[in-house]
C-alpha positions as CSV (number, residue, x, y, z in Angstrom):
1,X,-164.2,32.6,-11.8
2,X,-162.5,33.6,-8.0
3,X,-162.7,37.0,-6.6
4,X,-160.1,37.6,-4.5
5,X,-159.2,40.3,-1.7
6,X,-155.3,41.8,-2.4
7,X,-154.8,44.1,1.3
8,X,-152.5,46.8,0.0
9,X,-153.2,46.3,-3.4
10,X,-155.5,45.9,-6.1
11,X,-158.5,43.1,-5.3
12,X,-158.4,40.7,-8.0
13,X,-160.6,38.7,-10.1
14,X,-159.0,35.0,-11.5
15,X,-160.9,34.2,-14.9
16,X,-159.6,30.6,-16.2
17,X,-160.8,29.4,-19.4
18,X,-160.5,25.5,-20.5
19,X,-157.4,25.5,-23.0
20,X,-159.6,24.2,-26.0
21,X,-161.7,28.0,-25.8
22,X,-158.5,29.8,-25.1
23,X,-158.4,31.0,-28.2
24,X,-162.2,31.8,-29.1
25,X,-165.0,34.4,-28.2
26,X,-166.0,32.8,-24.7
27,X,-169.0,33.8,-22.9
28,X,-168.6,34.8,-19.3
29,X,-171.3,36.8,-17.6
30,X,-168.5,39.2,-15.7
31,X,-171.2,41.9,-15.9
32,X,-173.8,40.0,-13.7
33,X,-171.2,40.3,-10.8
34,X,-170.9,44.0,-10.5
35,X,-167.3,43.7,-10.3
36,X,-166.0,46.6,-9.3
37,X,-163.9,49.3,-11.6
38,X,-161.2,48.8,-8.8
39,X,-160.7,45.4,-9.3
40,X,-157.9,43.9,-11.4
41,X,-159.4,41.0,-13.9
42,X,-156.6,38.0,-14.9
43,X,-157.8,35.7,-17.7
44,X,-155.4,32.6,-17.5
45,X,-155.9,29.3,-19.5
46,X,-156.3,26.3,-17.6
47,X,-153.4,24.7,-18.6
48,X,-151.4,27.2,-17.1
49,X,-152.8,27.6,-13.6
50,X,-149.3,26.4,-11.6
51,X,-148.1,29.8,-13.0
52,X,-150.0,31.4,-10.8
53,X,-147.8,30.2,-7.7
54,X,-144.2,31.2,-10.0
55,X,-143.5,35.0,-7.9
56,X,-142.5,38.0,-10.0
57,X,-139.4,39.1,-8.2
58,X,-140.1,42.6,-10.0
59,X,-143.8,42.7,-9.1
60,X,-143.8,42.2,-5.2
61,X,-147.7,41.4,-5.1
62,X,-147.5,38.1,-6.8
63,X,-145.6,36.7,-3.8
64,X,-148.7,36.6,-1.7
65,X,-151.3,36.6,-4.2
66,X,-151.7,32.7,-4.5
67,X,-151.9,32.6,-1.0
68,X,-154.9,34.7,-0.9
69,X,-156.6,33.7,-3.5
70,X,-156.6,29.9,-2.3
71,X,-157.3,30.6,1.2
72,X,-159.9,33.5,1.1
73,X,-161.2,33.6,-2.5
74,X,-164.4,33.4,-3.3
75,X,-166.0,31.3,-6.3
76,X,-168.3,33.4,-8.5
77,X,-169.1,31.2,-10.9
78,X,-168.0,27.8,-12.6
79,X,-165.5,24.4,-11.4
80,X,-164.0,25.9,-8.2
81,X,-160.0,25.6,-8.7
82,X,-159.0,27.4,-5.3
83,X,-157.5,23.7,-4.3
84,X,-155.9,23.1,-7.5
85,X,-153.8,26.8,-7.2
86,X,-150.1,25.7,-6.4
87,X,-148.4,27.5,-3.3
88,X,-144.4,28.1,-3.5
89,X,-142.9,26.9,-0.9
90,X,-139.3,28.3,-1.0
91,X,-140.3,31.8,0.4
92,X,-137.0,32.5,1.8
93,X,-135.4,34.8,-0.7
94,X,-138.7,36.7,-1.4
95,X,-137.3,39.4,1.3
96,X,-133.9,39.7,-0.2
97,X,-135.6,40.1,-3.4
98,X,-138.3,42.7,-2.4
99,X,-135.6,44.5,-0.2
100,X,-133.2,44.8,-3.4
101,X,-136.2,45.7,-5.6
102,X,-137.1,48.6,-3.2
103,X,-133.3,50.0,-3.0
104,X,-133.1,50.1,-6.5
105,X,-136.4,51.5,-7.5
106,X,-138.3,53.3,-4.8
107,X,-135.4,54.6,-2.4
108,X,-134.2,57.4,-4.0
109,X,-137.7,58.6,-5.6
110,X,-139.6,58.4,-2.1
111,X,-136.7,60.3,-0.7
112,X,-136.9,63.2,-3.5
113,X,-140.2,63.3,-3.6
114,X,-140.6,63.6,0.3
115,X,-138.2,66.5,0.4
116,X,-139.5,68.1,-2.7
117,X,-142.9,68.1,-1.5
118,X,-145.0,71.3,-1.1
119,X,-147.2,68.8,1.1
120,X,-145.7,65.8,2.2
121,X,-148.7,64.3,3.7
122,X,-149.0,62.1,0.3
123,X,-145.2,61.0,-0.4
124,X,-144.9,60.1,3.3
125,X,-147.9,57.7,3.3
126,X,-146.2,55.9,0.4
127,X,-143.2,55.9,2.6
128,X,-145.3,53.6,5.1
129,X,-146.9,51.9,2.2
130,X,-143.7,51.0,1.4
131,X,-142.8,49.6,5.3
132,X,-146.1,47.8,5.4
133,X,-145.6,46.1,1.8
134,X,-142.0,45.1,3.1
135,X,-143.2,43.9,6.9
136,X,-146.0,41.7,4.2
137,X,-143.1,39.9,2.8
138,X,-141.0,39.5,5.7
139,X,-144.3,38.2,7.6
140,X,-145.2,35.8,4.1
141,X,-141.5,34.2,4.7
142,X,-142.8,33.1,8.2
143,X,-145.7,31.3,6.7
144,X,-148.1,34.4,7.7
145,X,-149.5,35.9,4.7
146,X,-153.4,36.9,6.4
147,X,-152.7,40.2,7.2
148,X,-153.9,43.6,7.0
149,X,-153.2,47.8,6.7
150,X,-155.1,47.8,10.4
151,X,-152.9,45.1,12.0
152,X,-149.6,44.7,10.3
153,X,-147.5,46.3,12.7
154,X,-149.1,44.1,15.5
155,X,-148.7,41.0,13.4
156,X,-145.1,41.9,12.7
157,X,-144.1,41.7,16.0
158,X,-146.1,39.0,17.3
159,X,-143.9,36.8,14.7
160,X,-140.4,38.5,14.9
161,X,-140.5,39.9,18.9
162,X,-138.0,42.4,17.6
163,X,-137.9,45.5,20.3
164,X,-136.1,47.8,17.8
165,X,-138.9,47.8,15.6
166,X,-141.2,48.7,18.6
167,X,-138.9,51.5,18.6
168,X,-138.7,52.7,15.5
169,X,-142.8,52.4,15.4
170,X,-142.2,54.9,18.2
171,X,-139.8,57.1,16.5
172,X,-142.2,57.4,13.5
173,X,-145.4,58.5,15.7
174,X,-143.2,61.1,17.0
175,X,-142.0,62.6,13.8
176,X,-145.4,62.5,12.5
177,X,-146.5,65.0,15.5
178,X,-143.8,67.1,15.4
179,X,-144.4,67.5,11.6
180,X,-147.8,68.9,12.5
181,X,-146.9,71.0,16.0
182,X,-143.4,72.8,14.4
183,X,-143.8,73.1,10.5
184,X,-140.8,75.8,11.0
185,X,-139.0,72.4,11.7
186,X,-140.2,70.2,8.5
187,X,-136.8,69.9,6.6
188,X,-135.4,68.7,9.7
189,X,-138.3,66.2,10.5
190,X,-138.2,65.1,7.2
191,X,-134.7,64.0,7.2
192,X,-135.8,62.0,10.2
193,X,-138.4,60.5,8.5
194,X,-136.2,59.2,5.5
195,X,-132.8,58.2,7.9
196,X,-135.8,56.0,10.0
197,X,-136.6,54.4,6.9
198,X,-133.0,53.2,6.1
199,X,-133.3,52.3,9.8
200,X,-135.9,50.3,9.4
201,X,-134.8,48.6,5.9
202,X,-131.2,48.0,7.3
203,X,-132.9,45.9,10.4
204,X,-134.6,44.1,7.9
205,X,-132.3,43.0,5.7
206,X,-130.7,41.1,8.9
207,X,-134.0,39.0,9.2
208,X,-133.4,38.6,5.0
């Protein structure tokens, strides 16, 4: 049993069962731990442990997950199998994929919802969610996957030394003021917003 921390997602807790119990009642003292309602539990038979490392093009947080989970898990209880998780190695085309995933699925519902918004404090911070899950992936193709809400941006251009994304950083701080100093100006500002996000995903898709 690993507990694992998931930055930007759900914390995680790896339960692997010898294949011969797989299919019986098993006894696992979960409760003891006081694992939190937050965290996400996976119960996974031995056997198939090297799934672990196969990424879910449709479910971005599986790229990094086995990453985390044998680097900075923590062993709860029974055989520790952090060393026997499998890492995949051909992280190339995990930006492409997360890049297409986000045209097709979150691009025109962030947009909507940000201009739809009586209050668009909530669908813009999924809006830089949505950045800081992207700069994850582009970071995890370089080999980095140890990062965090509080330093991503940092981290991001310590690998890629990019200046236009020190701009656009810039260009987002200033929107986000002007939101709050001229609220006669929001539709305009939140226009901005949205064309700084293709921006941002168009200069990405060239590191892709």
């Amino acid at each position: 049993m690993v507990a694992c921390p998931c930055p930007f997602f759900l914390d995680r807790l790896l339960v692997v069962v010898k294949d011969a119990d797989w299919s019986s009642e098993v006894f696992l003292p979960i409760d003891h731990f006081h694992i939190s309602e937050q965290m996400k539990v996976l119960w996974m038979p031995e056997g198939r442990l090297s799934e672990i490392a196969l990424p879910n093009p449709w479910a971005v947080e599986t790229f990094s997950f086995p990453f985390w989970l044998r680097g900075a898990g923590s062993l709860l209880y029974g055989n520790d199998i952090r060393d026997s998780i499998p890492l995949w190695h051909c992280r190339k085309d995990f930006l492409a994929h997360h890049l297409a995933i986000y045209t097709c699925q979150q691009r025109s519902r962030l947009g909507f919802d940000v201009l739809a918004a009586v209050d668009p404090r909530r669908p813009l911070a999924r809006l830089a969610l949505q950045r800081a899950l992207l700069m994850v992936t582009a970071l995890l193709t370089q080999g980095v996957w140890r990062v965090f809400p509080e330093t991503i941006r940092d981290e991001f251009m310590r690998v890629f030394r990019d200046q236009r994304f020190s701009e656009l950083w810039s260009d987002f701080d200033y929107q986000r003021c002007r939101l709050h100093s001229h609220p006669e100006e929001r539709r305009g500002i939140l226009d901005s917003f949205l064309w700084l996000q293709d921006k941002f995903v168009r200069y990405l898709w060239e590191l892709a």
